[in-house]
Steps between C-alpha positions, in 0.01 A plus 500: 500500500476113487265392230175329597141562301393813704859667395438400151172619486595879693740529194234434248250762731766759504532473091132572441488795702311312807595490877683179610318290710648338832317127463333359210164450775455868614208555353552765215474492111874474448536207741188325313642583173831353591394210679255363213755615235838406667495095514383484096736716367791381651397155454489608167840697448685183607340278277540713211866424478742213671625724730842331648413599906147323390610229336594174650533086390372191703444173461144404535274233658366251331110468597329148548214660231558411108394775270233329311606553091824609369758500781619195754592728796357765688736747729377734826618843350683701807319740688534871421500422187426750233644379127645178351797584304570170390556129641750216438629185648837505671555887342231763529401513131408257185218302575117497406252642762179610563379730839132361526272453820776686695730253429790444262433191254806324327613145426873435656482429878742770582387923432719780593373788487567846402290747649394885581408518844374790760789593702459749797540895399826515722666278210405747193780671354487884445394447122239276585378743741526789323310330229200383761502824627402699181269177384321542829453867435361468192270281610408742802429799308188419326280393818715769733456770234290441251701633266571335149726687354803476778428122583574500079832659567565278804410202322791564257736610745454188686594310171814672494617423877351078338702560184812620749450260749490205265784574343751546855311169588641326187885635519507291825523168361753349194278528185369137421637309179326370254459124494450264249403715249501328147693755302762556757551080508556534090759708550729275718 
């Protein structure tokens, strides 16, 4: 089954005990649970970490407007955005910034930007999913069920699949070096 929101959400359904639903606007509880819950929480499970299908690097525009104290430049952040990771000029790190009035302040004329953004649910990997999946349950049970004690347990099981999903996440990348760090320069 291709991944899209209603798939995710099914999944999550299934998990608590409750019937998948066929759309998110049919008209019963589970649909209305999922619908009001889903966008939030997975808005939220990508920000929570800098996910590498969710994270990308651009160079920004530089906006006519001047921030009024602090900064010289202001910067259209992309759309889709979700979290700042950090900003530079000419490399996507290393420079002073501020996000303020939807807009990123700094002082050199060029930004890049690195970014978490929304990508589509086709593009999650399995541990991502899997993760989403049991947060979304957990999050379900409560209004489906009404029952405390279970959304508890689900609540820490869906930390696991985080805690698991994190760390196949991070093996996909070389770990990143320290840089100029003082007691490393001592040393020679």
């Amino acid at each position: 089954m291709a991944l899209s929101a209603l798939a995710l959400c099914s999944r999550a359904l299934l998990k608590v005990g409750a019937q998948p639903i066929a759309s998110l606007e049919e008209g019963t509880a589970e649909a209305e649970v999922a619908a009001n819950l889903y966008p939030g929480t997975r808005d939220a499970l990508l920000s929570c970490h800098p996910w590498s299908f969710a994270t990308g690097q651009m160079d920004l525009n530089r906006l006519d407007a001047v921030p009024v104290a602090d900064f010289s430049n202001a910067f259209q952040l992309p759309p889709g955005l979700l979290r700042v990771i950090s900003a530079g000029s000419g490399r996507g790190r290393g420079i002073a910034y501020r996000i303020q009035e939807g807009r990123l302040h700094a002082d050199p004329y060029r930004v890049t930007l690195t970014y978490v953004f929304r990508p589509a649910e086709s593009e999650f990997p399995a541990f991502f999913a899997a993760a989403l999946v049991a947060r979304l349950a957990a999050e379900f049970c409560l209004p489906l069920t009404e029952n405390a004690s279970r959304a508890e347990l689900l609540h820490r099981i869906a930390e696991t699949e985080l805690r698991q999903a994190r760390l196949a996440d991070s093996q996909q990348a070389t770990p990143k070096t320290i840089d100029d760090f003082p007691l490393i320069g001592v040393r020679g």
